[in-house]
DRENTORKOL-3810 file (N, C-alpha, C; in nm, 4 decimals):
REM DRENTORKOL-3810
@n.u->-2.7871; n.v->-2.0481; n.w->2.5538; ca.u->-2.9189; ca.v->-2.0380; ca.w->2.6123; c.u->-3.0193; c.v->-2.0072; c.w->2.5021
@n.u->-3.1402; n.v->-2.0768; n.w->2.5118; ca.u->-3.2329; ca.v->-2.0308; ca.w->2.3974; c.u->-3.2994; c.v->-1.9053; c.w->2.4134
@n.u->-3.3381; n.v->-1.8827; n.w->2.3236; ca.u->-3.4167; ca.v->-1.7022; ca.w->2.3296; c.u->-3.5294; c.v->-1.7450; c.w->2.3981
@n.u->-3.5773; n.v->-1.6408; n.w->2.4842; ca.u->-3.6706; ca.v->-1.5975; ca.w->2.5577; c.u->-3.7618; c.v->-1.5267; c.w->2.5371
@n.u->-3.8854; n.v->-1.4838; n.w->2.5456; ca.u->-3.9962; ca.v->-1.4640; ca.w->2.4986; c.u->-4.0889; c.v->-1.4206; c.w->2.6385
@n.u->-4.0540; n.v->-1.2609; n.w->2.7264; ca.u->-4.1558; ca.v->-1.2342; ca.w->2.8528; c.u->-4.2941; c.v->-1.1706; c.w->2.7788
@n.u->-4.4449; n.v->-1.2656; n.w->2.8324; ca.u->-4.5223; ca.v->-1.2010; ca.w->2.8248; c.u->-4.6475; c.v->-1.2198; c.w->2.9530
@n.u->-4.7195; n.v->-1.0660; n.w->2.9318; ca.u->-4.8312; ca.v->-1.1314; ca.w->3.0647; c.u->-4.9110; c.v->-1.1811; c.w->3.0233
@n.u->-4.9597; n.v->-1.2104; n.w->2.8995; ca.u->-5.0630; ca.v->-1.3227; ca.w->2.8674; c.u->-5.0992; c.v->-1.3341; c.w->2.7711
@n.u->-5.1845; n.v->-1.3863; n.w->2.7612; ca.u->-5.2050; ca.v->-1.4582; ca.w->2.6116; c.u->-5.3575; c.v->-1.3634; c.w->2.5317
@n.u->-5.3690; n.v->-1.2624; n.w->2.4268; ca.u->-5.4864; ca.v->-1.2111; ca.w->2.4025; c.u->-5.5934; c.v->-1.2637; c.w->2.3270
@n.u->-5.5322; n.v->-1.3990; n.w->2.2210; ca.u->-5.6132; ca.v->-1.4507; ca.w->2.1532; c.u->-5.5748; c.v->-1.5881; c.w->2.1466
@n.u->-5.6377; n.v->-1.6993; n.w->2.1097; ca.u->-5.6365; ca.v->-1.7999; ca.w->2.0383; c.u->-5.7161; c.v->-1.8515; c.w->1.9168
@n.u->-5.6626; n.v->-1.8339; n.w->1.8254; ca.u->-5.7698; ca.v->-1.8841; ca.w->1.6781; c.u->-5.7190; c.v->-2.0067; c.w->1.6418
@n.u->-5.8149; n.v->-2.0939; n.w->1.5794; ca.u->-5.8197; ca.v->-2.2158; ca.w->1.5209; c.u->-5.8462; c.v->-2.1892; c.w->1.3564
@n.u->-5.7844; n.v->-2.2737; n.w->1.2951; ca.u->-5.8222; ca.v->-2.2552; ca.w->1.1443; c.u->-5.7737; c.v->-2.3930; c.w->1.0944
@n.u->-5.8773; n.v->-2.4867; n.w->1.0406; ca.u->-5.8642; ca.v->-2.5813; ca.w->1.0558; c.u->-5.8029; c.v->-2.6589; c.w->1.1368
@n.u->-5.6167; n.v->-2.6833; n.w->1.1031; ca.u->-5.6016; ca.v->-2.8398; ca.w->1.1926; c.u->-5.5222; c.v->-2.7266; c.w->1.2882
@n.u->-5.4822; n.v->-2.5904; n.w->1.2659; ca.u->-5.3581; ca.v->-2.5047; ca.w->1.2914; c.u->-5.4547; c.v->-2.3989; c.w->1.4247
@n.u->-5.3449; n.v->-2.4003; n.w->1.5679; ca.u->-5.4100; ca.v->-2.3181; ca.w->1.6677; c.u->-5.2998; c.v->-2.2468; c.w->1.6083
@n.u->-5.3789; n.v->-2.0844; n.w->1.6879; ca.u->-5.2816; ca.v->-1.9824; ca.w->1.6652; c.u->-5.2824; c.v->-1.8713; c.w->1.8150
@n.u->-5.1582; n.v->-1.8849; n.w->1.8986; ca.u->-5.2112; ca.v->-1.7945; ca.w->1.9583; c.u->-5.1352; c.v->-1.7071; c.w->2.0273
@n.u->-5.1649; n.v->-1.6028; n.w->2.0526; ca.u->-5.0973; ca.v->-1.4072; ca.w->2.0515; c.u->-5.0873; c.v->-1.4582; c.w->2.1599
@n.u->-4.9587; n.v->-1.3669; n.w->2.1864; ca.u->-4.9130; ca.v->-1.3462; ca.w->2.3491; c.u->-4.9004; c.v->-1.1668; c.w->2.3621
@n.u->-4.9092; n.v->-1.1190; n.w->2.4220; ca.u->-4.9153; ca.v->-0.9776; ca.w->2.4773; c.u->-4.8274; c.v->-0.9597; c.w->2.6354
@n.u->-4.8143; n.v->-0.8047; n.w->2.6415; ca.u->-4.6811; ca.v->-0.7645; ca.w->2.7332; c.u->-4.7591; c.v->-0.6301; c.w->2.7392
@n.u->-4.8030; n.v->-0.5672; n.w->2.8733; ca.u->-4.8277; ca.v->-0.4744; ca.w->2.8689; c.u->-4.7174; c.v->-0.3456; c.w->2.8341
@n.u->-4.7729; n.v->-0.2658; n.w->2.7787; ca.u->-4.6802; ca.v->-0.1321; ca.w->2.7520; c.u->-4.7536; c.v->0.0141; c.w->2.7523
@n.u->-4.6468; n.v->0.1261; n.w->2.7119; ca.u->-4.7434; ca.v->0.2474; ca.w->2.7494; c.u->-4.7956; c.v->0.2531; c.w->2.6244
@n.u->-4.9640; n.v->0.3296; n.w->2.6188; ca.u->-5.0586; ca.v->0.3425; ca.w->2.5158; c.u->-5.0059; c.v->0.4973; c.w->2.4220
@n.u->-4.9439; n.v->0.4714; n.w->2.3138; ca.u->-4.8673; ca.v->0.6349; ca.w->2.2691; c.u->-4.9655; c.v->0.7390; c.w->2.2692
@n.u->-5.0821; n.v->0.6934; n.w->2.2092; ca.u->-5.2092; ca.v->0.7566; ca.w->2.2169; c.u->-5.2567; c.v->0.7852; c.w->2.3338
@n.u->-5.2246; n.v->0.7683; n.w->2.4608; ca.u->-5.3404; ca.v->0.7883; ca.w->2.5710; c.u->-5.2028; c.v->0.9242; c.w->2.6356
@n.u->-5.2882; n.v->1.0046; n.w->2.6584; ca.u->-5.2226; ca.v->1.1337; ca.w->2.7312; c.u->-5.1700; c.v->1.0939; c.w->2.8989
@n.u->-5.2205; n.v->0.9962; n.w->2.9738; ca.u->-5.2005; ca.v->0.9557; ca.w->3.0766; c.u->-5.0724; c.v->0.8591; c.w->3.0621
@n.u->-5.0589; n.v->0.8167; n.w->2.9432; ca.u->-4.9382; ca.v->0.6914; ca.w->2.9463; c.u->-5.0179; c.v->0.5809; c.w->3.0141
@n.u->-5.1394; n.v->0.5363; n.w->3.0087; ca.u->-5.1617; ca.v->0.4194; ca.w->3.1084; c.u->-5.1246; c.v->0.2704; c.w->3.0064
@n.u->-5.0989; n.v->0.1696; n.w->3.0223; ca.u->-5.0551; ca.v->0.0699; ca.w->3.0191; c.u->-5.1760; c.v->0.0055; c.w->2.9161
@n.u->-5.1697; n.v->-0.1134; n.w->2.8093; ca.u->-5.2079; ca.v->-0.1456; ca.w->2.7270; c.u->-5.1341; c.v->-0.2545; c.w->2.6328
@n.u->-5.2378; n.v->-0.3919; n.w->2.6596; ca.u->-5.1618; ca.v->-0.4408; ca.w->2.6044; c.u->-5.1034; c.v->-0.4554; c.w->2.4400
@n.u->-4.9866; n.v->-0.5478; n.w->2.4314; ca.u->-4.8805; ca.v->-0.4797; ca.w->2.3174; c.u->-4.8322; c.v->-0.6268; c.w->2.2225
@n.u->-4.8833; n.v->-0.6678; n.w->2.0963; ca.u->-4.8902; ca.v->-0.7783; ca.w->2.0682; c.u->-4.7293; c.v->-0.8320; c.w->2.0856
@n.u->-4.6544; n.v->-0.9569; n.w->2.0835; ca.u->-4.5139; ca.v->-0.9526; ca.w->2.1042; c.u->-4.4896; c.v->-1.0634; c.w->2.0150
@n.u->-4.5630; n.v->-1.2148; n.w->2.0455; ca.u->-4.5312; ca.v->-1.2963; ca.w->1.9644; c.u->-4.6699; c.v->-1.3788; c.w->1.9254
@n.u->-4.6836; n.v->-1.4535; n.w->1.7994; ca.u->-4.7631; ca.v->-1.5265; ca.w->1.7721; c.u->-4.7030; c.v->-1.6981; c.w->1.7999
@n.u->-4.7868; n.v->-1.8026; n.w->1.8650; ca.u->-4.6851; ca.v->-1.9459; ca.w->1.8645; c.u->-4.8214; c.v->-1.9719; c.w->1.7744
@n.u->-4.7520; n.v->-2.0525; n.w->1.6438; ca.u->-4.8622; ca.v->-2.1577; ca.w->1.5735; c.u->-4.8015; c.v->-2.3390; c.w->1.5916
@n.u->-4.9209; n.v->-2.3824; n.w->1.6372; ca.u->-4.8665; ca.v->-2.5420; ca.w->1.6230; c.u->-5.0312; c.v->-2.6108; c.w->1.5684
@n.u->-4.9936; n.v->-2.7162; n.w->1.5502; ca.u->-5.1104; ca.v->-2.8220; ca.w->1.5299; c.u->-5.1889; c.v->-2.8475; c.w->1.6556
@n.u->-5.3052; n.v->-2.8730; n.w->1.6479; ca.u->-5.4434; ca.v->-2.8970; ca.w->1.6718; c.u->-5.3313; c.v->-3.0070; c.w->1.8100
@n.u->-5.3276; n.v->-3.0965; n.w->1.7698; ca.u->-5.2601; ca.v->-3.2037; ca.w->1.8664; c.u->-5.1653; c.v->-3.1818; c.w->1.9818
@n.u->-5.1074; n.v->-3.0601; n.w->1.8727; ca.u->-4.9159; ca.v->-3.0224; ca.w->1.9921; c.u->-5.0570; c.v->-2.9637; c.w->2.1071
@n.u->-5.1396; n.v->-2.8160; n.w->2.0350; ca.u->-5.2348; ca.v->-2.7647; ca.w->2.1312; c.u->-5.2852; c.v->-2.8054; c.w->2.2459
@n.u->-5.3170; n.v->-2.9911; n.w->2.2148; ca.u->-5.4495; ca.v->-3.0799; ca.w->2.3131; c.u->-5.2930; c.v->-3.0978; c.w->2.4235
@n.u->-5.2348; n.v->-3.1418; n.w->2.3504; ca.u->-5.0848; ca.v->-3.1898; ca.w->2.4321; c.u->-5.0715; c.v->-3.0979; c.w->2.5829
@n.u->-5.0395; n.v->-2.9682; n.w->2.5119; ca.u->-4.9951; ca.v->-2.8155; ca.w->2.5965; c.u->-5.0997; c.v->-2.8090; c.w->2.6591
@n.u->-5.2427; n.v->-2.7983; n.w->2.6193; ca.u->-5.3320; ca.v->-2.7611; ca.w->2.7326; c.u->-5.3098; c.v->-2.9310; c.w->2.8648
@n.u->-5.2681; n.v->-2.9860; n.w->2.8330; ca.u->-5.2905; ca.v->-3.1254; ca.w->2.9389; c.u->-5.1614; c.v->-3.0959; c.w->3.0398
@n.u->-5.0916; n.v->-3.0232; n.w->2.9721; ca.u->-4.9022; ca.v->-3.0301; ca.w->3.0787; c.u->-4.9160; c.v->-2.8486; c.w->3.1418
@n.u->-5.0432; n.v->-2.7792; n.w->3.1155; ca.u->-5.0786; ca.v->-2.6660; ca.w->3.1508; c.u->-5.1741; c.v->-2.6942; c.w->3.2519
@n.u->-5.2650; n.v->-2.7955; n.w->3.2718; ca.u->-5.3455; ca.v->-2.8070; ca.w->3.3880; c.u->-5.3061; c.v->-2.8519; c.w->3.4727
@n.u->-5.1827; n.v->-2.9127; n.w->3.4281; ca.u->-5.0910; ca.v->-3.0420; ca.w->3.5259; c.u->-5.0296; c.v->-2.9046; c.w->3.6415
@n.u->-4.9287; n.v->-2.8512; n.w->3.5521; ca.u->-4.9333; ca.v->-2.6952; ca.w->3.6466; c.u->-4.9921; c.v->-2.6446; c.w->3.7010
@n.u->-5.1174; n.v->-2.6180; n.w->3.6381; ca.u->-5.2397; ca.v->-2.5313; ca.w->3.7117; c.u->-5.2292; c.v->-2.5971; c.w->3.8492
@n.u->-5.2431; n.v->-2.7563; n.w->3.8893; ca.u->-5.2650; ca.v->-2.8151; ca.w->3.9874; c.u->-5.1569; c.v->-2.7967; c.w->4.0799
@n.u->-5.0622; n.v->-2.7801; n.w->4.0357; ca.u->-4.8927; ca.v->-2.7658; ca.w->4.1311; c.u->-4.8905; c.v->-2.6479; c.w->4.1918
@n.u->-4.9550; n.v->-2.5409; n.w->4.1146; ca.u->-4.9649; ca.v->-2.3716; ca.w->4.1584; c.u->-5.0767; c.v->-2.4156; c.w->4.2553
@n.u->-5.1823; n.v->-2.4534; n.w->4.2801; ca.u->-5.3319; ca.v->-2.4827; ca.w->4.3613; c.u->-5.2277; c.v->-2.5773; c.w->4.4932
@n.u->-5.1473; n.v->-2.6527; n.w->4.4728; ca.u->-5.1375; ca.v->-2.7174; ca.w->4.5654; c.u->-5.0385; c.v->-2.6421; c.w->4.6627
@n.u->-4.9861; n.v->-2.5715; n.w->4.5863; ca.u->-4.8663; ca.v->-2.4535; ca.w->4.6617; c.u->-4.8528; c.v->-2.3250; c.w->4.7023
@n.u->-5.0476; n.v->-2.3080; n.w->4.6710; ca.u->-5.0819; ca.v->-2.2256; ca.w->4.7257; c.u->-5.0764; c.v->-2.0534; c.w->4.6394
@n.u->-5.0249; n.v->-2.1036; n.w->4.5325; ca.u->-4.9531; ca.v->-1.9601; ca.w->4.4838; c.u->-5.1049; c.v->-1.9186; c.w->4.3828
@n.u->-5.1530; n.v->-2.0285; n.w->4.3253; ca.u->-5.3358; ca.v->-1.9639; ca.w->4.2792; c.u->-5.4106; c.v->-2.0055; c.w->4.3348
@n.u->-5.5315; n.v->-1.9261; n.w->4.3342; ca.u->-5.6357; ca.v->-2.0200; ca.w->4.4123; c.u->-5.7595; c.v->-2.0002; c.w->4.3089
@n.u->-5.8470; n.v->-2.0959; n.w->4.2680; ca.u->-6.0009; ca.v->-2.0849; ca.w->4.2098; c.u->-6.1113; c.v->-1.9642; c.w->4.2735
@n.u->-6.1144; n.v->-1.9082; n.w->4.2100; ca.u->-6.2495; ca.v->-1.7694; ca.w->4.2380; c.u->-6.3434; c.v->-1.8106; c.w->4.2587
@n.u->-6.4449; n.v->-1.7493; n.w->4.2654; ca.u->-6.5816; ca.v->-1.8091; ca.w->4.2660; c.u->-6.6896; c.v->-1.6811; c.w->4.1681
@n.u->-6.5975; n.v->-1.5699; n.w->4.1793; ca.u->-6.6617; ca.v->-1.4681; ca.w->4.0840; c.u->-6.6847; c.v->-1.4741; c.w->3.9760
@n.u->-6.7656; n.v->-1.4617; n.w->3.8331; ca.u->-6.8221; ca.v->-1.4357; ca.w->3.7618; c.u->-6.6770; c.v->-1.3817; c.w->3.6940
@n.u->-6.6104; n.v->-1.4238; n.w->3.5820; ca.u->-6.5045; ca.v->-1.3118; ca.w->3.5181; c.u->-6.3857; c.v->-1.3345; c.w->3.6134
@n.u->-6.3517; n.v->-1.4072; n.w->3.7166; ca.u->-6.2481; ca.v->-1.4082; ca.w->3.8013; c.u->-6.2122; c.v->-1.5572; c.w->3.8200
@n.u->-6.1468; n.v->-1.6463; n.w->3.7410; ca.u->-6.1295; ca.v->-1.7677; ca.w->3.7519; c.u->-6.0090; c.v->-1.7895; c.w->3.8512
@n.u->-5.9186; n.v->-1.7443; n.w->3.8374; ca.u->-5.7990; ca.v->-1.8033; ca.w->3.9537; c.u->-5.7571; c.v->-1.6376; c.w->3.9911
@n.u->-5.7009; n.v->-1.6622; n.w->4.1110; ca.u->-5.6362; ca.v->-1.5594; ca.w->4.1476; c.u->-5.5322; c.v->-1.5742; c.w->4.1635
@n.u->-5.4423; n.v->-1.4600; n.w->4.1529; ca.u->-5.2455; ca.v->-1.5077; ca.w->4.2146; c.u->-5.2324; c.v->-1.4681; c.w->4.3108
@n.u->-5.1530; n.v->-1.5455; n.w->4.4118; ca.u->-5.1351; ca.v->-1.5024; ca.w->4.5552; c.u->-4.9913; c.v->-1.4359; c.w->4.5671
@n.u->-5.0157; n.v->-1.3360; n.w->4.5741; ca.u->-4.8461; ca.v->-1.2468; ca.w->4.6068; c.u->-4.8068; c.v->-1.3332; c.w->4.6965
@n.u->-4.6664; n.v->-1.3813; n.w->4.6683; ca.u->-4.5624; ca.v->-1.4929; ca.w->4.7166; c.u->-4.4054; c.v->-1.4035; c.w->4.7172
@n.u->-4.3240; n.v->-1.3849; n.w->4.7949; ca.u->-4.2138; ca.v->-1.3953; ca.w->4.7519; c.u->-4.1132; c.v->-1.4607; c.w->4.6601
@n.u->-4.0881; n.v->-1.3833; n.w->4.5549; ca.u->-4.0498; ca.v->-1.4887; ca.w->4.4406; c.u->-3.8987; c.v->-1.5527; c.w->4.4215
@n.u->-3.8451; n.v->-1.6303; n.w->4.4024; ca.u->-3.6991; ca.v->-1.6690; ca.w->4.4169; c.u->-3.6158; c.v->-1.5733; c.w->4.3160
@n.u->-3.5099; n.v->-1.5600; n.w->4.3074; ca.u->-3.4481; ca.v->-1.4389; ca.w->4.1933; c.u->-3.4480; c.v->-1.5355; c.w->4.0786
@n.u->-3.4655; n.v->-1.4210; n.w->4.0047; ca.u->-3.4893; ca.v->-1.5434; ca.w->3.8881; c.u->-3.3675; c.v->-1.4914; c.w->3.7946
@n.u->-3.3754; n.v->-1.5994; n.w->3.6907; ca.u->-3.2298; ca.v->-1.6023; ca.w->3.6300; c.u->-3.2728; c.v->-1.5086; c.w->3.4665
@n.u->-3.4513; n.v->-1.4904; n.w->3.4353; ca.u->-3.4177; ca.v->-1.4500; ca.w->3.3194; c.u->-3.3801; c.v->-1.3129; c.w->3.2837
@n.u->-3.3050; n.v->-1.2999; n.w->3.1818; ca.u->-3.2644; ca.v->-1.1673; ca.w->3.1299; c.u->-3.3522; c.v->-1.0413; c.w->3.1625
@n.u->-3.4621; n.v->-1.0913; n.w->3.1018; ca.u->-3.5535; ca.v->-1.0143; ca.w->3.1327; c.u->-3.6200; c.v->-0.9041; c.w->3.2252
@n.u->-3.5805; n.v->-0.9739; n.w->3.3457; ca.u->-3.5914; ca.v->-0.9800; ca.w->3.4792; c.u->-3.4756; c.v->-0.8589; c.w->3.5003
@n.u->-3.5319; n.v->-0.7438; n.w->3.5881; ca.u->-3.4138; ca.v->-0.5954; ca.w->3.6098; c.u->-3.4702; c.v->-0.5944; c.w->3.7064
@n.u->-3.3739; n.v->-0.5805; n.w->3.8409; ca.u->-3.4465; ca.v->-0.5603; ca.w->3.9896; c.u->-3.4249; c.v->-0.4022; c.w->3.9890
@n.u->-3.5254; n.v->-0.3587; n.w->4.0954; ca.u->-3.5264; ca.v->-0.2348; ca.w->4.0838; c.u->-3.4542; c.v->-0.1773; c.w->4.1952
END
C-alpha cells in the first residue's frame, strides 16, 4: 500500500516561476496556548509543475461537482463561506489513519 498523507487542508499555495508549491496542514494542540486549543500544524509540502497544477485543479472541480450532486457540499452565499460540508454518515473507511472511537 502506498504511504498516506491525512490532512485538513491546504494553508498555502506559492508559485515561483514554472513550480506550484503547496502546504498541507492537520490541526494539532498549540504547545504555547494554556487552553491546548487546536492550531494548524504544517505536515507536508507537494511541489509539481505549473501544468501537473492546471491538470489537478480540473480533476478537483470535476469532484467538487460529484460532492454538489450528492449532496455532501453545498455553495454558500456568505462572504468568506464558499462551500459548506453536509454532515453525512460516512462509510468506514479503510485508512490507517482513521481510529474509531
Amino acid at each position: 500500500m502506498p504511504d498516506e498523507l491525512y490532512a485538513d487542508s491546504i494553508s498555502a499555495i506559492t508559485i515561483t516561476g514554472s513550480v506550484v508549491r503547496i502546504d498541507f496542514v492537520s490541526m494539532g494542540p498549540a504547545a504555547d496556548d494554556p487552553n491546548q486549543q487546536p492550531k494548524a500544524v504544517f505536515r507536508q509540502r507537494v511541489v509539481m509543475p505549473v501544468e501537473g497544477f492546471v491538470q489537478s485543479f480540473g480533476t478537483m472541480a470535476r469532484v467538487m461537482q460529484q460532492l454538489e450532486q450528492k449532496g455532501l457540499v453545498r455553495r454558500g452565499e456568505a462572504p468568506g463561506k464558499e462551500v459548506e460540508v453536509v454532515a453525512t454518515p460516512a462509510a468506514k473507511s479503510s485508512s490507517p489513519n482513521f481510529k474509531p472511537k
